[in-house]
C-alpha positions in Angstrom: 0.0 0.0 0.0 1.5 3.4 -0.9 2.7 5.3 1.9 0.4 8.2 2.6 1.5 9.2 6.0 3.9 12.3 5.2 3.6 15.5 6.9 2.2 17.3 4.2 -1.3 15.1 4.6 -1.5 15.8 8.3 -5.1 16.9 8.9 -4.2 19.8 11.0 -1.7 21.2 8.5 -4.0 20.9 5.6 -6.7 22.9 7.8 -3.6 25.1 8.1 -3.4 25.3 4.6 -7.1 25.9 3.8 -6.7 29.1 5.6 -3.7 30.1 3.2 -1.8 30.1 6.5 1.3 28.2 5.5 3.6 27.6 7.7 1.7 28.1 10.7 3.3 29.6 14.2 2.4 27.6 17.6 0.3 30.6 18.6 -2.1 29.2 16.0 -2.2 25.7 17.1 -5.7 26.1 19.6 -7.6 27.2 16.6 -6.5 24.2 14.1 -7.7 21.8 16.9 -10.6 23.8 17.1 -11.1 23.2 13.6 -10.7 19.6 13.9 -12.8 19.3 16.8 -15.6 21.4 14.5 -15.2 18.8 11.9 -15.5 16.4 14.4 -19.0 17.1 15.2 -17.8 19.2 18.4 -16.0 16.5 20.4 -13.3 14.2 19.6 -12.9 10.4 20.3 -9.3 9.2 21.4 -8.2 6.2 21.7 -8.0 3.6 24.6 -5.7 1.9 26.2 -2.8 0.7 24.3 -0.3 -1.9 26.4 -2.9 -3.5 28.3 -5.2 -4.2 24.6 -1.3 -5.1 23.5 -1.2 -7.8 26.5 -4.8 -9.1 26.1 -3.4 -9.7 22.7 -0.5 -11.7 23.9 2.1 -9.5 24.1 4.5 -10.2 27.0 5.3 -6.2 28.2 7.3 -7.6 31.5 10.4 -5.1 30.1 11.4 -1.3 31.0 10.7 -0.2 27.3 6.8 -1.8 28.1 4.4 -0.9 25.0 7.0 0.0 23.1 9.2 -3.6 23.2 6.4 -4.3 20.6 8.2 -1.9 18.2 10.9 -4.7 18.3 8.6 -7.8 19.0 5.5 -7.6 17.2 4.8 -4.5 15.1 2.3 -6.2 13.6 -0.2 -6.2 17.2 0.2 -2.2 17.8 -0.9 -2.0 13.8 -3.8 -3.8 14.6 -4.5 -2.3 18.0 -4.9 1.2 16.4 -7.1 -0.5 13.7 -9.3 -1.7 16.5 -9.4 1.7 18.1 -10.3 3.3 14.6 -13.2 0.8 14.3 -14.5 1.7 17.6 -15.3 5.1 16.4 -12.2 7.1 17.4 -10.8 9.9 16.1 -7.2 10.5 17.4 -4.6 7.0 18.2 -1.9 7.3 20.3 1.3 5.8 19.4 3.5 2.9 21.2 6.1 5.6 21.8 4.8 6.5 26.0 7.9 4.2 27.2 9.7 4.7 24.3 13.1 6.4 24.8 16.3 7.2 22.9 18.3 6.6 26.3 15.8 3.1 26.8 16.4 1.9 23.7 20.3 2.7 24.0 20.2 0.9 27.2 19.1 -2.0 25.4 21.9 -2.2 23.0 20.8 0.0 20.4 22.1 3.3 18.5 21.4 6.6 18.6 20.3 6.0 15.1 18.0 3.0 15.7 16.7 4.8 18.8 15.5 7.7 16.8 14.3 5.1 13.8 12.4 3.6 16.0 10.8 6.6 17.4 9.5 7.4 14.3 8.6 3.8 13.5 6.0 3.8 16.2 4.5 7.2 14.2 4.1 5.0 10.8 2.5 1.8 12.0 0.0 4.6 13.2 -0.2 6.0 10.0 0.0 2.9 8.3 -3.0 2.2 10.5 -5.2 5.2 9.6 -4.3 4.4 5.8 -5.5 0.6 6.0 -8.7 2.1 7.4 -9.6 4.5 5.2 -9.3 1.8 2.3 -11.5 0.0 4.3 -14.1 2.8 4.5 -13.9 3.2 0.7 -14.1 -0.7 -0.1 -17.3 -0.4 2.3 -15.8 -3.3 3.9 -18.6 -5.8 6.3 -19.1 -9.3 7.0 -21.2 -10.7 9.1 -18.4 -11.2 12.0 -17.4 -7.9 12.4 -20.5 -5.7 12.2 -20.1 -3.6 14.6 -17.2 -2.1 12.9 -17.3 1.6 12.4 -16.3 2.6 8.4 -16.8 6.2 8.1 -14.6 8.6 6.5 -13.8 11.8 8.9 -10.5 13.1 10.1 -8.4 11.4 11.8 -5.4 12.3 13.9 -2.0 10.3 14.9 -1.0 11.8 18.2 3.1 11.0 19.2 2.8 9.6 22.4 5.8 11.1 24.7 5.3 9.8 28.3 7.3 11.1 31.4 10.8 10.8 32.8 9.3 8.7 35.3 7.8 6.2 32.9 11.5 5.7 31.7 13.0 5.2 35.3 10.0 2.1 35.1 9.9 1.8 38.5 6.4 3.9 39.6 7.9 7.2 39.9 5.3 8.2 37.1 2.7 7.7 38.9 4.1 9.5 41.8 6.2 12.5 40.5 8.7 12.1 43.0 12.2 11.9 41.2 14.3 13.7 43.9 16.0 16.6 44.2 18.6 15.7 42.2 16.6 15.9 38.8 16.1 19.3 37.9 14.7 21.3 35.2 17.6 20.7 33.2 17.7 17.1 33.6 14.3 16.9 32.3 14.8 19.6 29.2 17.9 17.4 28.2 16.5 14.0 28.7 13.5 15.0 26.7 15.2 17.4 23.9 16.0 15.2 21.2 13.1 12.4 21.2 11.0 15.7 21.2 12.4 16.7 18.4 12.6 13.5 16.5 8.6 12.9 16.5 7.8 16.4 15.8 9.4 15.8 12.5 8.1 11.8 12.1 5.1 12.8 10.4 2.5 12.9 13.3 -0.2 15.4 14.0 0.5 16.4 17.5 2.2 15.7 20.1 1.1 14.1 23.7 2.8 14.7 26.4 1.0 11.7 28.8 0.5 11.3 32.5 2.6 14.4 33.6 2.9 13.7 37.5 4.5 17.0 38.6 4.6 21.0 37.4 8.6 21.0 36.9 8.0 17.9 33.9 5.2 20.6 32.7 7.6 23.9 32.3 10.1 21.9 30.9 7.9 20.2 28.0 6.8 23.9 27.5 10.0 25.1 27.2 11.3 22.7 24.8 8.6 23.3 22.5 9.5 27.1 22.3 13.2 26.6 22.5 12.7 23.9 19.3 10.4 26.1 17.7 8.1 22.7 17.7 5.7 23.2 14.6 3.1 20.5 15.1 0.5 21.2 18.5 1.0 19.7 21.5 -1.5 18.3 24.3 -0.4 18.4 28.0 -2.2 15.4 29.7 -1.5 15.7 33.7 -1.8 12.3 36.0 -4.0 13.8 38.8 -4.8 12.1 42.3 -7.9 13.9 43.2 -9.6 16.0 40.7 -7.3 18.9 42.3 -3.9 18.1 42.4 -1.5 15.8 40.3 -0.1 13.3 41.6 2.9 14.7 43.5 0.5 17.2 45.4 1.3 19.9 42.9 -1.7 22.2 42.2 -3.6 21.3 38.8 -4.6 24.3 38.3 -1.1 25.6 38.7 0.4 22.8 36.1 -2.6 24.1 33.9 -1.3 27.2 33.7 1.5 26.4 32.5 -0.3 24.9 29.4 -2.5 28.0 29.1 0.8 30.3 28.7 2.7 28.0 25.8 1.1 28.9 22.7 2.1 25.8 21.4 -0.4 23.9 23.1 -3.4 23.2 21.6 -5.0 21.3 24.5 -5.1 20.7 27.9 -6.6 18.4 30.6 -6.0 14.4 32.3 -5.4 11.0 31.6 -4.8 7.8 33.5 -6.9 9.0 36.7 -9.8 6.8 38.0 -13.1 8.1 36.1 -14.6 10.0 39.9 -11.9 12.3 39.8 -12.5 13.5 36.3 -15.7 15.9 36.8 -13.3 17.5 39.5 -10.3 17.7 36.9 -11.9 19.6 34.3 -13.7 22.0 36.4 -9.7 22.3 37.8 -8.2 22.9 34.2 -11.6 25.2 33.4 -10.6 27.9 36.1 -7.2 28.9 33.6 -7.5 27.4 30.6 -9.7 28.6 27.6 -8.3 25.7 25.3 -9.9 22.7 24.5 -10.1 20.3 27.6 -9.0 16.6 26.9 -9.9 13.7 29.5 -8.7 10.2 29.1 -9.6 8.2 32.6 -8.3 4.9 33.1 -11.1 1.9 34.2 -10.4 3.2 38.0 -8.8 -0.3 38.4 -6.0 -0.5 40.9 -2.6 -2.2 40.0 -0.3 -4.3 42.3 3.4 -2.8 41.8 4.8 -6.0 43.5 2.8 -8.3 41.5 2.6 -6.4 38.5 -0.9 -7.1 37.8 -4.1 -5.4 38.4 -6.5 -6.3 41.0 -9.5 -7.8 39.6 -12.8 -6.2 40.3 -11.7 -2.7 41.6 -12.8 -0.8 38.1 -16.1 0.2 37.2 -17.6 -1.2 34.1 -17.8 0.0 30.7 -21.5 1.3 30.8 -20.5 3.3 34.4 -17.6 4.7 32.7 -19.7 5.8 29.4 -22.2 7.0 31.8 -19.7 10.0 32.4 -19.3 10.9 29.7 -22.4 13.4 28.5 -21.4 15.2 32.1 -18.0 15.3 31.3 -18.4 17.1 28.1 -21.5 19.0 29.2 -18.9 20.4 32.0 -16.5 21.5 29.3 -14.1 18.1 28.0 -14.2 18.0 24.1 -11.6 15.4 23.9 -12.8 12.0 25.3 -11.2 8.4 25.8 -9.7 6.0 27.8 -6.3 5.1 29.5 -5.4 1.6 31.1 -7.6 -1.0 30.9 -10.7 0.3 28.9 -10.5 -1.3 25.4 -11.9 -0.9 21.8 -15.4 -1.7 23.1 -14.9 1.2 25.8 -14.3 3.4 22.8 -16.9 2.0 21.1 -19.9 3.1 23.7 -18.7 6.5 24.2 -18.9 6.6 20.1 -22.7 5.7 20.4 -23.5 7.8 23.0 -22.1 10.6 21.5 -23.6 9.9 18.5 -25.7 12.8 18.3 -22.3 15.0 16.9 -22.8 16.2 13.7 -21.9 14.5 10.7 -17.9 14.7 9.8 -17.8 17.3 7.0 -15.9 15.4 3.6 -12.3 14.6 3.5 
């Protein structure tokens, strides 16, 4: 199949374009989303989770580079993944690029060079998965096992997943923001420079920065994108523990803020948070920010760090989740999905109840 996923087809930039703005500065970015989001029917459909879908799959993640050992392993599952996720209804996939590092892959043996390939790697099989899809929507593609499937031409974003300096240590710290005093701003601008600036020019739409645990991880993300001159949008994603701080006990609305000031960003708002503390969130991110607010809860299930497995029966179910979701957006989110542990048929319900959006307008 020919290989349509070059920059110059990226949805946003081609909305860009259609407003004779070429070349477009980050201070535009929050009114190209906007323009997706219109074409969207008003609200957005990301993804789901991606390592645990990966695992129920049969992929063995038991490895510090997690989702993205499948880069290596079995490129073949994450293509096929996003496919899923696509024929759930959504609108935006996430690459397998959270966990994926220069200095983790180098660790494991590899080059600078392969590092970066494979960084952008993880941006084609997402292409290569919105490609495959849309052939499928103009072969009208059905059979009578998979009619459920969703074929409907309408934008569709590839969002470059980069996940936290945490994630990379692989030992929880993500999910606590506590990395000590020895890593400072600087630490985290360098460790983050150059895989930033590798999938900003892999052919993806925007960039998400996932499960941000603390404000310092926040101001340096936004500085990198001005110091880069970044020139695809961004989305900050923070990991909060109550619907008022993230994780570390930093203020949301404080890491929000930070957001709100870098043009670059195009959106703002949580991920990977148990689905009661969302409502709180966005009414959070809502007091500074006048972008577009992006929730992505996880099933609210709790995992066992020692046993490295989650502990059955402590989520809520797919129709309590979707049951959120009109009061989410009706609150202000107009990016919705799911983090660990929901799954294509997760995506799939919040597709049918918002399925009162407007038509997407023609590709």
């Amino acid at each position: 199949m020919p290989n349509k996923s070059k920059k110059d087809n990226s949805p946003l930039l081609l909305l860009c374009r259609n407003k004779s703005q070429m070349g477009y500065s980050g201070a535009q970015s929050s009114s190209l989303l906007k323009d997706f989001l219109r074409k969207s029917g008003g609200v957005a459909i990301i993804d789901g989770g991606l390592a645990t879908e990966l695992e129920r799959h049969g992929a063995d993640l038991n490895d510090p580079l997690w989702s993205a050992k499948c880069l290596l392993t079995s490129p073949h599952l994450i293509r096929s993944v996003h496919l899923d996720y696509l024929e759930a209804g959504a609108d935006i996939i996430i690459t397998a690029s959270y966990q994926a590092t220069i200095q983790g892959f180098e660790a494991k043996g590899f080059s600078s060079e392969e590092s970066e390939g494979m960084l952008r790697r993880s941006v084609e099989i997402a292409c290569e998965a919105r490609d495959i899809y849309y052939e499928r929507c103009k072969a009208g593609a059905s059979d009578s096992n998979n009619d459920i499937r969703i074929l409907k031409q309408r934008p569709i974003l590839v969002a470059a997943s980069v996940g936290s300096y945490g994630a990379y240590l692989a030992d929880g710290s993500e999910y606590s923001g506590n990395y000590g005093d020895e890593v400072t701003l600087e630490t985290l601008k360098d460790f983050h420079r150059k895989r930033v600036q590798v999938v900003a020019e892999s052919g993806a739409d925007l960039i998400a920065f996932e499960t941000i645990p603390n404000k310092v991880e926040a101001q340096a993300y936004a500085m990198l994108l001005e110091e880069e001159n970044i020139k695809i949008p961004a989305w900050f994603s923070f990991n909060s523990k109550d619907g008022i701080n993230v994780v570390n006990g930093d203020s949301l609305v404080e890491c929000a803020s930070i957001a709100e000031s870098c043009g670059k960003v195009a959106a703002v708002g949580i991920n990977c948070t148990p689905p009661r503390f969302i409502h709180g969130s966005i009414l959070s991110v809502k007091k500074v920010s006048s972008k577009p607010i992006l929730i992505y809860p996880n099933s609210g299930e709790s995992y066992d760090a020692d046993l490295k497995e989650w502990v059955q029966n402590t989520g809520v179910s797919d129709e309590d989740f979707v049951s959120y979701v009109n009061k989410w957006c009706e609150v202000g989110a107009s990016l919705v999905g799911g983090c660990c542990r929901t799954t294509p048929n997760t995506i799939r319900a919040i597709c049918r109840t918002l399925s009162n959006r407007s038509p997407a307008l023609p590709l």
